[in-house]
Structure formats: C-alpha cells, structure tokens
BANU-360276 format. One record per residue (C-alpha): residue in three letters; x, y, z. Coordinates in pm, whole numbers, padded with zeros to 5 digits, always signed. Example, Ala and Ser with C-alpha at 12.3 -4.5 7.8 and 13.67 -1.06 7.14 Angstrom:
REM residues 2
Ala+01230-00450+00780/Ser+01367-00106+00714/
REM end
This chain:
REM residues 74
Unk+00867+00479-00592/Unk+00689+00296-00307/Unk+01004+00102-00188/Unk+01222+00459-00189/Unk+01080+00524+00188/Unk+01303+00387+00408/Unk+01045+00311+00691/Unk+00903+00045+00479/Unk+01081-00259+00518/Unk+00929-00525+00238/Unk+00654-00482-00019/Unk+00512-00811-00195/Unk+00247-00967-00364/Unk+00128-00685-00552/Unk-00197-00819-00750/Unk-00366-00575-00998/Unk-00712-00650-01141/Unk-00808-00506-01423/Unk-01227-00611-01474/Unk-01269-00401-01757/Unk-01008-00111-01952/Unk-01199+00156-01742/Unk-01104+00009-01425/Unk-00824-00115-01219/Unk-00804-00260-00843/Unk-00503-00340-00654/Unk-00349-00485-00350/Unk+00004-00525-00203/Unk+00102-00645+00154/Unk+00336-00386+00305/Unk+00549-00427+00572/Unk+00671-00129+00797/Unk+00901-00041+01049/Unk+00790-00160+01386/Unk+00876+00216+01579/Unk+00610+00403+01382/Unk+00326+00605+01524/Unk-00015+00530+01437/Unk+00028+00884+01226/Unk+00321+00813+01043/Unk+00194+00451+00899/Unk-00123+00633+00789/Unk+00081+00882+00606/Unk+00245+00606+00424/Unk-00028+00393+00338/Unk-00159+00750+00192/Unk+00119+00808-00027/Unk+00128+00430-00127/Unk-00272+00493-00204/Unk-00153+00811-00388/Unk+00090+00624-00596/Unk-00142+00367-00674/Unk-00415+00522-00796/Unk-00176+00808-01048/Unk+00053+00596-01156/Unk-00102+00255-01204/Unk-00454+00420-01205/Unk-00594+00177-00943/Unk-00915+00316-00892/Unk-00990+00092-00548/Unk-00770+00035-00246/Unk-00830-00205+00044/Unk-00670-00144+00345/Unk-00606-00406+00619/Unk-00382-00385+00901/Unk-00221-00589+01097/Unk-00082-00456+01388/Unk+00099-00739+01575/Unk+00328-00790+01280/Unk+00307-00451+01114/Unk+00193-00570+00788/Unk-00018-00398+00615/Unk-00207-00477+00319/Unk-00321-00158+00084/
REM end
C-alpha cells in the first residue's frame, strides 16, 4: 500500500515496536522523488502516517527529514 505511490522511490528498514499489546510504534526510512514540493512530500508522509497507524495500528510516528538526500524517516 505504501510502495503503490509512484513518487516514492525506496522504503526500508521498517522497525515496529510493540512495548505492550495496547501499543505499537513504528519507523521506516522513505525515500522520495527529488522534484517534489514541500506540499506534496507532506501529503505523503500523511498518507504513510495514515497507513501506519489503521493498518498496523502504530499508535506513534516520528518524522525526520532529510532534505539534501530526500529521505525521510516516518
């Protein structure tokens, strides 16, 4: 489902923690196309938040990006 959006170019090391079986946290490194507007890689990292958190239930998301690769890690 995340990987069906052709703007984003790679998606690895997905890590899901799961503390307790109320709670789940998650990261993955994302990397995007390198033409996108500020607007359209927030809209992405959105949907990949979205995904996240009703299909795997994560509950927490941390974003980081970094913009002189265009990686960015949800």
């Amino acid at each position: 489902m995340i990987n069906s959006d052709s703007r984003i170019l790679s998606i690895h090391d997905l890590h899901l923690y799961r503390p307790n079986s109320n709670e789940c946290y998650g990261s993955v490194h994302v990397v995007l196309n390198e033409n996108l507007t500020l607007i359209e890689i927030e809209k992405i990292l959105e949907n990949i938040r979205f995904i996240l958190s009703q299909v795997i239930k994560v509950v927490f998301t941390n974003l980081f990006k970094n913009y002189t690769k265009k990686r960015f890690f949800v």
